[in-house]
BAKOLBA-898260 format. One line per field, with one value per atom (N, C-alpha, C): residue number from 1; residue in one letter; x, y, z. Coordinates in nm, 2 decimals, decimal comma. Layout:
<pts>
guro	[NUM|...]
nufi	[A|...]
px	[X|...]
py	[Y|...]
pz	[Z|...]
</pts>
This chain:
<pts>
guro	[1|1|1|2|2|2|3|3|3|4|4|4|5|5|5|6|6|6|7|7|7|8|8|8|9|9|9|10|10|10|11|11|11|12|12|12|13|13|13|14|14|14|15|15|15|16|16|16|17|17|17|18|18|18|19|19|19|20|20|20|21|21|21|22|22|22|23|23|23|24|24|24|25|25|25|26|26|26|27|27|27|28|28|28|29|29|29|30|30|30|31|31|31|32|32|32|33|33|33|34|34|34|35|35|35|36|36|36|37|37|37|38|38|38|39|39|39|40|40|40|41|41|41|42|42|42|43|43|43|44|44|44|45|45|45|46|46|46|47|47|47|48|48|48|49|49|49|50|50|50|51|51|51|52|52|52|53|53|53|54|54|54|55|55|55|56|56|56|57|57|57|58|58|58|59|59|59|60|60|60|61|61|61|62|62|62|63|63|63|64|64|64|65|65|65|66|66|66|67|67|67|68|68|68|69|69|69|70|70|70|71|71|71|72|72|72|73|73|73|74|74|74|75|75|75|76|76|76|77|77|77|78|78|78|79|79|79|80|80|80|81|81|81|82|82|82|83|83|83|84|84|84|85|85|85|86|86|86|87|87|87|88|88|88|89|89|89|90|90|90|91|91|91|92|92|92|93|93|93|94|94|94|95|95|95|96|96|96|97|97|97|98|98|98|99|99|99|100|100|100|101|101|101|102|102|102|103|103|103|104|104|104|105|105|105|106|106|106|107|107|107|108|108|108|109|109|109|110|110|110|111|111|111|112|112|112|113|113|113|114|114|114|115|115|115|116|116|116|117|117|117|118|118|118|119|119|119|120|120|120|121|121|121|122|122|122|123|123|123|124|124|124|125|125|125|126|126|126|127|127|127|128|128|128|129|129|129|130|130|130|131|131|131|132|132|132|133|133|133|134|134|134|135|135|135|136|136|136|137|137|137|138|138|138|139|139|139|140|140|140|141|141|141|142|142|142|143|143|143]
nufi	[X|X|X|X|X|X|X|X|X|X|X|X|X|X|X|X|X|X|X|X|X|X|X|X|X|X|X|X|X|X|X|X|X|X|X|X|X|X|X|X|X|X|X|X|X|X|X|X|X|X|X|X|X|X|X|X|X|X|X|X|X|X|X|X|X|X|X|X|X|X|X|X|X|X|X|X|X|X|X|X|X|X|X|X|X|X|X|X|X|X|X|X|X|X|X|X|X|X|X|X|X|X|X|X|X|X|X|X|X|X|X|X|X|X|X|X|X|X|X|X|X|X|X|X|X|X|X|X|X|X|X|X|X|X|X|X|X|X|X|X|X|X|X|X|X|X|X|X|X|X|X|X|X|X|X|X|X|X|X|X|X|X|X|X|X|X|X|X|X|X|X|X|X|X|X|X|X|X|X|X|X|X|X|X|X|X|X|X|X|X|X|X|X|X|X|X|X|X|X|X|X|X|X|X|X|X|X|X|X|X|X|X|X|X|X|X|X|X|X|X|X|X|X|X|X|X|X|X|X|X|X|X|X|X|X|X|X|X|X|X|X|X|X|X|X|X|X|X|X|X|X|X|X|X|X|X|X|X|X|X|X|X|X|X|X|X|X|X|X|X|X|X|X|X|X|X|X|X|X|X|X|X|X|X|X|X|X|X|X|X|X|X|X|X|X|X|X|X|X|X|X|X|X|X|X|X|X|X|X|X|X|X|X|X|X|X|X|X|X|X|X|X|X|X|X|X|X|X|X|X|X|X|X|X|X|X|X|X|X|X|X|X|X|X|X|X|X|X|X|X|X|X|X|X|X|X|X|X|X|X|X|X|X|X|X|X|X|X|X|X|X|X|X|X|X|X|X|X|X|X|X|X|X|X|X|X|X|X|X|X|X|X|X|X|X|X|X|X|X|X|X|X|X|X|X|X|X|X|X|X|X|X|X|X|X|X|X|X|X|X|X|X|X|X|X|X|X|X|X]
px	[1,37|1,45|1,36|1,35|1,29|1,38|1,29|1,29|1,36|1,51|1,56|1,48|1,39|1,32|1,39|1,37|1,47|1,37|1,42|1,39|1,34|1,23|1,19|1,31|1,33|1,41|1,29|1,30|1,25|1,26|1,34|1,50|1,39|1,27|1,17|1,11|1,05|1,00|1,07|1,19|1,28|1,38|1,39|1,45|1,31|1,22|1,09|1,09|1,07|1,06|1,17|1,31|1,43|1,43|1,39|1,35|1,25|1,16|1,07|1,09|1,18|1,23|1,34|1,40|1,50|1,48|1,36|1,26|1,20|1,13|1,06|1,17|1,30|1,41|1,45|1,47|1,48|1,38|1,25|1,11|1,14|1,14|1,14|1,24|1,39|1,48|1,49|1,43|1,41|1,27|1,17|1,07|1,07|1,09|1,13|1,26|1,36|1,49|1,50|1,45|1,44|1,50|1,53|1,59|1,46|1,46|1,32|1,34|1,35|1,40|1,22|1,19|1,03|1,02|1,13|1,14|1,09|1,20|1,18|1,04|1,02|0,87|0,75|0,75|0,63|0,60|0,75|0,78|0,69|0,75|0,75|0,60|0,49|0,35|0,26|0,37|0,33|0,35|0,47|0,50|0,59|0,60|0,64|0,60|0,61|0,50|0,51|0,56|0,58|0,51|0,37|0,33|0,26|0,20|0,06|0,17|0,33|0,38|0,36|0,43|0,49|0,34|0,22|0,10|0,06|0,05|0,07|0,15|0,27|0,35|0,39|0,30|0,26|0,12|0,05|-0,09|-0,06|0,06|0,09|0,13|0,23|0,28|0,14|0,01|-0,08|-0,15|-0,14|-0,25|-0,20|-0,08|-0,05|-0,10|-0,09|-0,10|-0,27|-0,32|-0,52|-0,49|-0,43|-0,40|-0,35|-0,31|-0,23|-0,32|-0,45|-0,49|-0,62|-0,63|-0,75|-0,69|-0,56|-0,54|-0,51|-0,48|-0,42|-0,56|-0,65|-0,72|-0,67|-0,57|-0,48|-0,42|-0,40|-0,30|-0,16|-0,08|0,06|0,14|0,17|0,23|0,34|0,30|0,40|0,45|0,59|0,64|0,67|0,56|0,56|0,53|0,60|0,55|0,41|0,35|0,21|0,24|0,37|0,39|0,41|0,29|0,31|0,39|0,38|0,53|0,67|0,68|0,79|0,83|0,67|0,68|0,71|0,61|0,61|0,80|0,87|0,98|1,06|1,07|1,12|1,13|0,97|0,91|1,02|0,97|1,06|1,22|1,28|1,41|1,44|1,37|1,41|1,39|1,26|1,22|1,40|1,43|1,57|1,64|1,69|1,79|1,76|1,70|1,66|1,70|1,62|1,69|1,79|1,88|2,02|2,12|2,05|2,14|2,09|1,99|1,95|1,86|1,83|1,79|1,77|1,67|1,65|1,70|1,65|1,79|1,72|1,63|1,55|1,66|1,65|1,75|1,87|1,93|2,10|2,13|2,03|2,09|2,06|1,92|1,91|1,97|1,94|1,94|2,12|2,18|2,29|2,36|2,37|2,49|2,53|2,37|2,37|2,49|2,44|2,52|2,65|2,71|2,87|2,85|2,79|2,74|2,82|2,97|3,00|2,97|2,88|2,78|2,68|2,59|2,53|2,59|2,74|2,79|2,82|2,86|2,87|2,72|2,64|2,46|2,44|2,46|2,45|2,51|2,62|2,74|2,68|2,62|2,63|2,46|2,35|2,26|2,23|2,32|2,30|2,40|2,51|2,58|2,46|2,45|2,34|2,21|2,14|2,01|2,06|2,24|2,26|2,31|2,29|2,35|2,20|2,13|1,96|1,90|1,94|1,85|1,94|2,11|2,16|2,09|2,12|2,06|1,91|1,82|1,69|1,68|1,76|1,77|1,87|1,91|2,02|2,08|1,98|2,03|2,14|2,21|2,27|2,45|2,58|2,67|2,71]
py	[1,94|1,84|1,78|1,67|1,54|1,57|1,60|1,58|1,40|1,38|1,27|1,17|1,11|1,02|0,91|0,89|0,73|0,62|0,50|0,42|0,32|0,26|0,17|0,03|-0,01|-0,14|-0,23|-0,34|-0,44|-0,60|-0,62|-0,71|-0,89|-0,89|-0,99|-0,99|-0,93|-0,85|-0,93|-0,86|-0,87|-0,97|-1,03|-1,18|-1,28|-1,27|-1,35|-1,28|-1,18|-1,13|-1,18|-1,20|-1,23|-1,40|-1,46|-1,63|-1,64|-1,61|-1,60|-1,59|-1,45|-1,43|-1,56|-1,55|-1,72|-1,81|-1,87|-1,99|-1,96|-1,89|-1,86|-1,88|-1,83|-1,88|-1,96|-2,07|-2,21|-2,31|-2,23|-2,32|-2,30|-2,16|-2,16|-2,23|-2,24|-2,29|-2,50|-2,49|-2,66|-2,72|-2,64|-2,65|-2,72|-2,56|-2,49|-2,46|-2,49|-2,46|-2,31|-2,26|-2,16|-2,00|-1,92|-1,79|-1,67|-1,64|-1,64|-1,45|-1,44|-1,26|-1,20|-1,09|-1,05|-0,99|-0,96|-0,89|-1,00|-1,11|-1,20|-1,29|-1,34|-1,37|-1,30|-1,17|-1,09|-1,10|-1,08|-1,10|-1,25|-1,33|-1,45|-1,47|-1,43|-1,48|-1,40|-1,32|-1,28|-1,32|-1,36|-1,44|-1,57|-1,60|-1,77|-1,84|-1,99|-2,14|-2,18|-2,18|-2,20|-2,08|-2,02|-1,92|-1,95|-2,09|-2,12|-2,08|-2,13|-2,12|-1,95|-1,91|-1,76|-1,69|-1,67|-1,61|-1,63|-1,76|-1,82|-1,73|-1,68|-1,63|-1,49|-1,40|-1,24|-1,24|-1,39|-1,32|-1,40|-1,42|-1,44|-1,31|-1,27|-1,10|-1,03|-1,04|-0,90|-0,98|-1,11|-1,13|-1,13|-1,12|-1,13|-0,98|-0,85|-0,76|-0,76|-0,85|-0,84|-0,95|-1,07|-1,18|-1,13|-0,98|-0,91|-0,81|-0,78|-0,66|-0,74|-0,90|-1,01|-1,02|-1,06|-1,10|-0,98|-0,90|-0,80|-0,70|-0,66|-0,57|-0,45|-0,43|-0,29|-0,34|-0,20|-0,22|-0,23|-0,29|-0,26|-0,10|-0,06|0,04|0,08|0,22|0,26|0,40|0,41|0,52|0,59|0,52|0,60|0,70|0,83|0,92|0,94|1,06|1,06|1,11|1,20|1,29|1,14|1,15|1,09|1,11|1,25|1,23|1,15|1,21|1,14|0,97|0,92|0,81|0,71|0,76|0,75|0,72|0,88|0,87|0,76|0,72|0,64|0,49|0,49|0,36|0,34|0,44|0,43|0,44|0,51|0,42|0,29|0,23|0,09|0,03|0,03|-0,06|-0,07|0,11|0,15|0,03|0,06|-0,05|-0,19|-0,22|-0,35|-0,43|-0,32|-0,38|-0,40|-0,28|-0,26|-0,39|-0,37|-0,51|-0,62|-0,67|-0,78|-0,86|-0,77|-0,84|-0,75|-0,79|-0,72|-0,71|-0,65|-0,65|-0,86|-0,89|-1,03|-1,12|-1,11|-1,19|-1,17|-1,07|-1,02|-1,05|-0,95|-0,98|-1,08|-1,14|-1,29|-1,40|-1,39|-1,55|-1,52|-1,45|-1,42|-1,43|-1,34|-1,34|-1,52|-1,58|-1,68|-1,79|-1,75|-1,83|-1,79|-1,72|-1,63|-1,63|-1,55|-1,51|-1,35|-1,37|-1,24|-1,06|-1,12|-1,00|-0,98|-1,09|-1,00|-0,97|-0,97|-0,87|-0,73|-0,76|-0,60|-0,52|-0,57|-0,55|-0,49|-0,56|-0,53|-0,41|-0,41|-0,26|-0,18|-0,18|-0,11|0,00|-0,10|-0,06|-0,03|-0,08|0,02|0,07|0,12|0,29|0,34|0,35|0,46|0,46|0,34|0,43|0,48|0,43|0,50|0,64|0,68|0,82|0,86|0,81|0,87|0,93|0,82|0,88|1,01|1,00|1,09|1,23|1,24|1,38|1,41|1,31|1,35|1,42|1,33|1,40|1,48|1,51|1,62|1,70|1,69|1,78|1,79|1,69|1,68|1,65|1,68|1,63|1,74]
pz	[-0,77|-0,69|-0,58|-0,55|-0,45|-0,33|-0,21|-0,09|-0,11|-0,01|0,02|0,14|0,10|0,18|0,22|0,36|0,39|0,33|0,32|0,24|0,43|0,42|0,52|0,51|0,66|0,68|0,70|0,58|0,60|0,52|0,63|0,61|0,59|0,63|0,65|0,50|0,48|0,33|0,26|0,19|0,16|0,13|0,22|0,20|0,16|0,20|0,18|-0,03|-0,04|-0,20|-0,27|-0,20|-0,29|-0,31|-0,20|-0,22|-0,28|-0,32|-0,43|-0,55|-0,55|-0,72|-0,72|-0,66|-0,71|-0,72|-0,62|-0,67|-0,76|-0,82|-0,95|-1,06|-1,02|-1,17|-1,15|-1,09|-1,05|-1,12|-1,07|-1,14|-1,25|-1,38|-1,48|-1,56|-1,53|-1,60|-1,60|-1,45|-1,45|-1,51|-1,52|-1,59|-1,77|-1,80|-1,91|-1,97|-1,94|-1,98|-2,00|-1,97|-2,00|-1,89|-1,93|-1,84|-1,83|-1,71|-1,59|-1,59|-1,77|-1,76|-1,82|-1,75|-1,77|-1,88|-1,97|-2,13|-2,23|-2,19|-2,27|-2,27|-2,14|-2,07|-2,15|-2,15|-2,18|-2,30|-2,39|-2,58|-2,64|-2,55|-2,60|-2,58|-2,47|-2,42|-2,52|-2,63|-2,79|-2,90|-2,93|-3,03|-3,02|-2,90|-2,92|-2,92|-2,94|-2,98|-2,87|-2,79|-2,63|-2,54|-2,60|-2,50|-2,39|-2,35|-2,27|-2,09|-2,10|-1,95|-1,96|-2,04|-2,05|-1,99|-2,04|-2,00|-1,84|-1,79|-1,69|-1,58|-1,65|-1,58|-1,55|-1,68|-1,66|-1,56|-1,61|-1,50|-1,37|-1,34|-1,21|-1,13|-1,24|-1,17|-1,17|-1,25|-1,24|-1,11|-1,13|-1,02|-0,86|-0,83|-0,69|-0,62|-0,66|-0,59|-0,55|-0,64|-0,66|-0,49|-0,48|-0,39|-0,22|-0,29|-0,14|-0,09|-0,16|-0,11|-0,05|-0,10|-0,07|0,11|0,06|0,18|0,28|0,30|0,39|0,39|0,29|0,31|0,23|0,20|0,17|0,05|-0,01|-0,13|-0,07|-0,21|-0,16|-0,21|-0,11|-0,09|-0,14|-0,27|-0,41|-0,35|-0,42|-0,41|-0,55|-0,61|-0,79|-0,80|-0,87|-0,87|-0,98|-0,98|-1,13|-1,19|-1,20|-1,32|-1,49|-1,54|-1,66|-1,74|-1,77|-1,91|-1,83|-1,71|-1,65|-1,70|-1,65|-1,62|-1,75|-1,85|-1,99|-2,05|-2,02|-2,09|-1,98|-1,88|-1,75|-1,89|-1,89|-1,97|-2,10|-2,18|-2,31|-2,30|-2,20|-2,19|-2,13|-2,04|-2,05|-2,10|-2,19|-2,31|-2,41|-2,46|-2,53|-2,47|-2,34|-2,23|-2,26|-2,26|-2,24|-2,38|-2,49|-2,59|-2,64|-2,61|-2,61|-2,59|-2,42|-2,30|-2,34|-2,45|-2,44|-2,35|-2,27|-2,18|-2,06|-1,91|-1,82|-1,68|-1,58|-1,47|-1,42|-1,43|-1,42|-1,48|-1,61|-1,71|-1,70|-1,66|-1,60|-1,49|-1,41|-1,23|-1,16|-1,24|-1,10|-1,18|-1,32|-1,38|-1,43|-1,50|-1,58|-1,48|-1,33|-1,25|-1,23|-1,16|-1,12|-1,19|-1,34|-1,44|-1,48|-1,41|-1,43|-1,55|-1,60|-1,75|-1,74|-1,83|-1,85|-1,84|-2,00|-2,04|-1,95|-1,85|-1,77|-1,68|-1,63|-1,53|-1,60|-1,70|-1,80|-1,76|-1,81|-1,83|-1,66|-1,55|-1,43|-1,40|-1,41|-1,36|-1,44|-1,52|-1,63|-1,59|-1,58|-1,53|-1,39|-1,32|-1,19|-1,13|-1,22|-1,22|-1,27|-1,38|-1,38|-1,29|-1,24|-1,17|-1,00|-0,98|-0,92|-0,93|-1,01|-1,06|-1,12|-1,16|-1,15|-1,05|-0,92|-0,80|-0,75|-0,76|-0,70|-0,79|-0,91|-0,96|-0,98|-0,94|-0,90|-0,76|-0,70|-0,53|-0,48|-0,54|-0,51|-0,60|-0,72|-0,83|-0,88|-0,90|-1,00|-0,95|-1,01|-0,91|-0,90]
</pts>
């Protein structure tokens, strides 16, 4: 069982990170016509005929944390744990999830809700009941 660690308030952060991810699905869908979900993004900068934005757009996510540690001096600051098998099986169920849902909390929660898209409110409730019922039985062992 995980010691219950409080989670840092940082209301600046955070609003600055969530106008970003919304402008980012704003750029991609007015660009591209396209829905700004990182499953489909990552799939496609493999096998779609439309890959040159999609690439563009994974080595934008690898390249910012290299951009934050230029600028600040420091890494950004993880609360991942190392146990690998963990992390591994963590991995291989959302890969399961994602395929399942169709899609990712990216493609459901920012772009789907946006679009009163049914099925991503199903996809949404759906995926965080459970990782709220993950963290409770990681941190408190169970109900």
């Amino acid at each position: 069982m995980l010691p219950a660690v409080p989670t840092e308030f940082t209301p600046i952060a955070s609003l600055a990170g969530g106008v970003l991810i919304g402008l980012s699905a704003v750029m991609v869908m007015a660009l591209f016509g396209r829905i700004a979900g990182i499953v489909g993004i990552t799939t496609g900068a493999v096998t779609a005929p439309d890959r040159g934005w999609r690439i563009a757009f994974v080595a934008g996510l690898l390249t910012a944390p290299v951009l934050w540690i230029l600028a600040t001096g420091t890494a950004p600051q993880q609360s991942v744990g190392t146990n690998l098998l963990a992390m591994g099986a963590a991995g291989l169920l959302v890969g399961v999830g994602t395929a399942l849902g169709s899609g990712c909390t990216s493609g459901h929660g920012v772009c789907g809700l946006a679009r009163l898209s049914p099925r991503s409110l199903v996809a949404v409730v759906t995926f965080m009941g459970f990782a709220a019922l993950t963290v409770f039985v990681l941190r408190y062992g169970g109900l």
